[in-house]
Structure formats: structure tokens, C-alpha cells
N, C-alpha and C positions, 0 to 999 in steps of 0.2 A: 768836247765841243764839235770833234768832226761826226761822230756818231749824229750829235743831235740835229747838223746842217744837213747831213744824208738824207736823215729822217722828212725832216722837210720838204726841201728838195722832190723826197719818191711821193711824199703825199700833194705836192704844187702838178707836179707832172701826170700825175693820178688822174687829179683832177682835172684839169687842162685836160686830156684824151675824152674823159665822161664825160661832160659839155661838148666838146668839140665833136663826139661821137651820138649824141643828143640832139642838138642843132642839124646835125649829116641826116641825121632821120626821119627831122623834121621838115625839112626844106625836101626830098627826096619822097615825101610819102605819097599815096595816092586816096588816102583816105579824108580829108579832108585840112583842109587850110586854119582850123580855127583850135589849133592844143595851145592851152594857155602855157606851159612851158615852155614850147618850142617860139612860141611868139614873143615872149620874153626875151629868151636868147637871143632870135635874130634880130629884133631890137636894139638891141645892144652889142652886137658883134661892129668891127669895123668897116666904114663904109664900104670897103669893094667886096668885103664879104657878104654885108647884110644886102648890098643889091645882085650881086648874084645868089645869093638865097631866094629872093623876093623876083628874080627871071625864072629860077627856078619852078616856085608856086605859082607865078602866072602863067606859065607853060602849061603848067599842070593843072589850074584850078583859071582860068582868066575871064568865064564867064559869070564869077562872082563876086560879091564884095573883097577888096585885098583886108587881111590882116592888117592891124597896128604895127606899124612900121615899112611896109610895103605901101602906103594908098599915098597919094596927092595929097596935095591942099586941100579938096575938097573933101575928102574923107571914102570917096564912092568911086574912083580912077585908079589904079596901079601909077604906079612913079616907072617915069622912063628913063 
């Protein structure tokens, strides 16, 4: 049983690093604001995360549409 906890455990933490090193990538790139996985991710990261992700890409990208989960109300604004 501790074997198979281990096992676990190495694959939660695996994972966890992947995404969290995915997201880092995505939030940080200079190529554009619109990878359907990275927007997924910050979507759903927690809030202080996904809004400093989302300062992040408006720093970088803020003279265009924000991404799904980055924009306002109105869909065409960055959230501040």
C-alpha cells in the first residue's frame, strides 16, 4: 500500500510541476496571447494567480483583445 501511495503521490506532483510549468510559459511568452491551452490553464488557476498571469499578458500583449479569462465585463477591456 505504501508503494502504491508513493506511486501517486510522484505522478500528482509530476503533474502539478507540467501545468504549472505550461501556464509559466504561457503567461511569459512573447508570441502571442491566444494558445488555447495556456488560456485554459489561466482560466482556471486561482485568483491571484490567474490575475497576475493576465498583468502579466497585458504587459506584454495590452494593445489587443484580452484572452478568455483576462477581459472585463465587456469582453474587449483587460480586468484590472
Amino acid at each position: 500500500m505504501r508503494k502504491l501511495l508513493s506511486i501517486v503521490l510522484v505522478i500528482v506532483i509530476a503533474s502539478a510541476v507540467t501545468l504549472g510549468w505550461r501556464w509559466y510559459s504561457y503567461v511569459s511568452n512573447t508570441d502571442g496571447p491566444y494558445d488555447e491551452v495556456g488560456i485554459e490553464l489561466n482560466s482556471r488557476m486561482p485568483l491571484p494567480l490567474r490575475k497576475w498571469g493576465c498583468d502579466r499578458l497585458k504587459a506584454t500583449f495590452g494593445a489587443v483583445l484580452p484572452p478568455y479569462g483576462c477581459s472585463a465585463e465587456d469582453g474587449k477591456s483587460w480586468i484590472e
